[in-house]
C-alpha positions as CSV (number, residue, x, y, z in Angstrom):
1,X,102.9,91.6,113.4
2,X,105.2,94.0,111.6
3,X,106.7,97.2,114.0
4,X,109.3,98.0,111.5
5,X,111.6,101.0,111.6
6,X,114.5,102.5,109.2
7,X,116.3,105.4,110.8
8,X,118.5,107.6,108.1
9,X,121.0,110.0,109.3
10,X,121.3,111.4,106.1
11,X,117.9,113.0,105.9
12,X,117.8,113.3,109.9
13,X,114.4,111.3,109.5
14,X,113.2,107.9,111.1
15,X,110.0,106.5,109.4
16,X,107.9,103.8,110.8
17,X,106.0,101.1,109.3
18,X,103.8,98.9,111.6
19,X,101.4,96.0,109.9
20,X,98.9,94.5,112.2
21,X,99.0,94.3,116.2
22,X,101.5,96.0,117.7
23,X,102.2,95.8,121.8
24,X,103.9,97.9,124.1
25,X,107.2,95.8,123.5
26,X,107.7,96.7,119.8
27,X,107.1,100.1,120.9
28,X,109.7,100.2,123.6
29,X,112.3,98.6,121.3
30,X,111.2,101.5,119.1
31,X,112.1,104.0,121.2
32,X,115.3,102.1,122.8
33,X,116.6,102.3,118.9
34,X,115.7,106.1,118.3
35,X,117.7,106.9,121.8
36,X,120.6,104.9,121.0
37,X,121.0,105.7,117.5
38,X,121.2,109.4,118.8
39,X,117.8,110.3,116.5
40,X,115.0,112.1,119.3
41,X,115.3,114.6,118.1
42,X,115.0,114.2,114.1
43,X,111.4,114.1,112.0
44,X,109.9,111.0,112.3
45,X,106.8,109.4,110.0
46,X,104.8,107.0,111.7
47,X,102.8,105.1,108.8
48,X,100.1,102.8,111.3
49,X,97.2,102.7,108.9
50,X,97.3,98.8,109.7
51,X,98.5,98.7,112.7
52,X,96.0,98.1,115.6
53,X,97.6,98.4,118.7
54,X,97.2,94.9,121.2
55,X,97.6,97.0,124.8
56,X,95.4,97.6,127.9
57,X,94.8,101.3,129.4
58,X,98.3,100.4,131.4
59,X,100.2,99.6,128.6
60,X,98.9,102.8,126.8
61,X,99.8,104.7,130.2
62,X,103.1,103.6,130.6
63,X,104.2,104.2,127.1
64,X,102.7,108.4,128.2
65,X,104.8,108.0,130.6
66,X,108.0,106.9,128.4
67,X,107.4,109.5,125.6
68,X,106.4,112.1,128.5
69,X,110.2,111.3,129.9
70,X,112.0,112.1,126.4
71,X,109.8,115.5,126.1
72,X,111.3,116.7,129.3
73,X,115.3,115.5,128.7
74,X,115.2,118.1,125.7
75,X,114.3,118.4,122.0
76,X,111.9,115.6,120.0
77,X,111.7,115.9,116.5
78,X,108.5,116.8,114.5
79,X,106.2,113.8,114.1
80,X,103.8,112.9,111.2
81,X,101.3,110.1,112.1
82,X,99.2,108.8,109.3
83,X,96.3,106.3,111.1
84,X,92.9,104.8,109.9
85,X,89.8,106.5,110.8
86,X,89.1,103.5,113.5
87,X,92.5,104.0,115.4
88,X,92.7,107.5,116.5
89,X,89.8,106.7,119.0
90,X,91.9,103.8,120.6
91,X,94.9,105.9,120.8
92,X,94.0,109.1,121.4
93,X,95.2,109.3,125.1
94,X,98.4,108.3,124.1
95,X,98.3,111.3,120.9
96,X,97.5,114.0,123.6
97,X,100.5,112.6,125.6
98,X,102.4,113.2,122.1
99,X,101.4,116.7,121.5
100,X,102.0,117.9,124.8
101,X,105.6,118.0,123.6
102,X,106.7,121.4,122.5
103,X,107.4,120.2,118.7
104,X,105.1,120.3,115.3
105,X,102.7,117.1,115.4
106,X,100.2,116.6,112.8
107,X,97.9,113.3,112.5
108,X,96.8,112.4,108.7
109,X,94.6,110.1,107.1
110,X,96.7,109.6,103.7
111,X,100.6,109.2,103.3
112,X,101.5,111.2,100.7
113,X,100.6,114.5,103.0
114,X,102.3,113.5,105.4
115,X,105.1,112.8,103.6
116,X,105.1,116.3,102.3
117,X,104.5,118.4,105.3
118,X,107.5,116.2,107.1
119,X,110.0,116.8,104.6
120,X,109.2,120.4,105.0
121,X,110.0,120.4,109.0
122,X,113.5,121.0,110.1
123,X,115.2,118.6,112.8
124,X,114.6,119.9,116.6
């Protein structure tokens, strides 16, 4: 497993690289990092083409619940997702939670777009 993370406050962005399974753990440290290093509210680029995500319907509900909580203490930043075609049906409770939040969210299937359309979006 590989839930790897670089957060740059010189381009306001945090990109995220995950490589195989991934539990609701590496996704809590995730988020613990973001909040602390003062970041919620800066672009982020999630890059899980490989990732496959090793969580129950509980796990996948309390992370809603975690990302639901930072939607409602203020600003997120805009989010770029890029997932394989088989993930988006596993996860797709947990991308409605995400797009409830009153910011610009896009899913892609290739990097480079969403590379480009991320760069373009200004920090909340």
């Amino acid at each position: 497993m590989s839930f790897n993370w670089q957060i740059d406050s010189k381009t306001r962005r945090v990109t995220i690289k995950i490589d195989g399974d991934f539990t609701r753990g590496d996704v809590e440290a995730y988020v613990r990092a973001v909040e602390a290093s003062g970041a919620v509210n800066w672009a982020k680029l999630l890059d899980g083409r490989t990732g496959r995500p090793a969580m129950g319907r509980e796990d996948m509900l309390a992370l809603g619940v975690l990302f639901r909580s930072y939607h409602q203490q203020g600003p997120v930043g805009p989010l770029a997702i890029v997932l394989g075609d088989n993930e988006v049906e596993r996860i797709e409770r947990l991308l409605g939670i995400l797009a409830t939040a009153d910011r610009p969210m896009r899913v892609f299937r290739d990097l480079e777009p969403a590379q480009r359309w991320i760069e373009r979006q200004p920090s909340a």
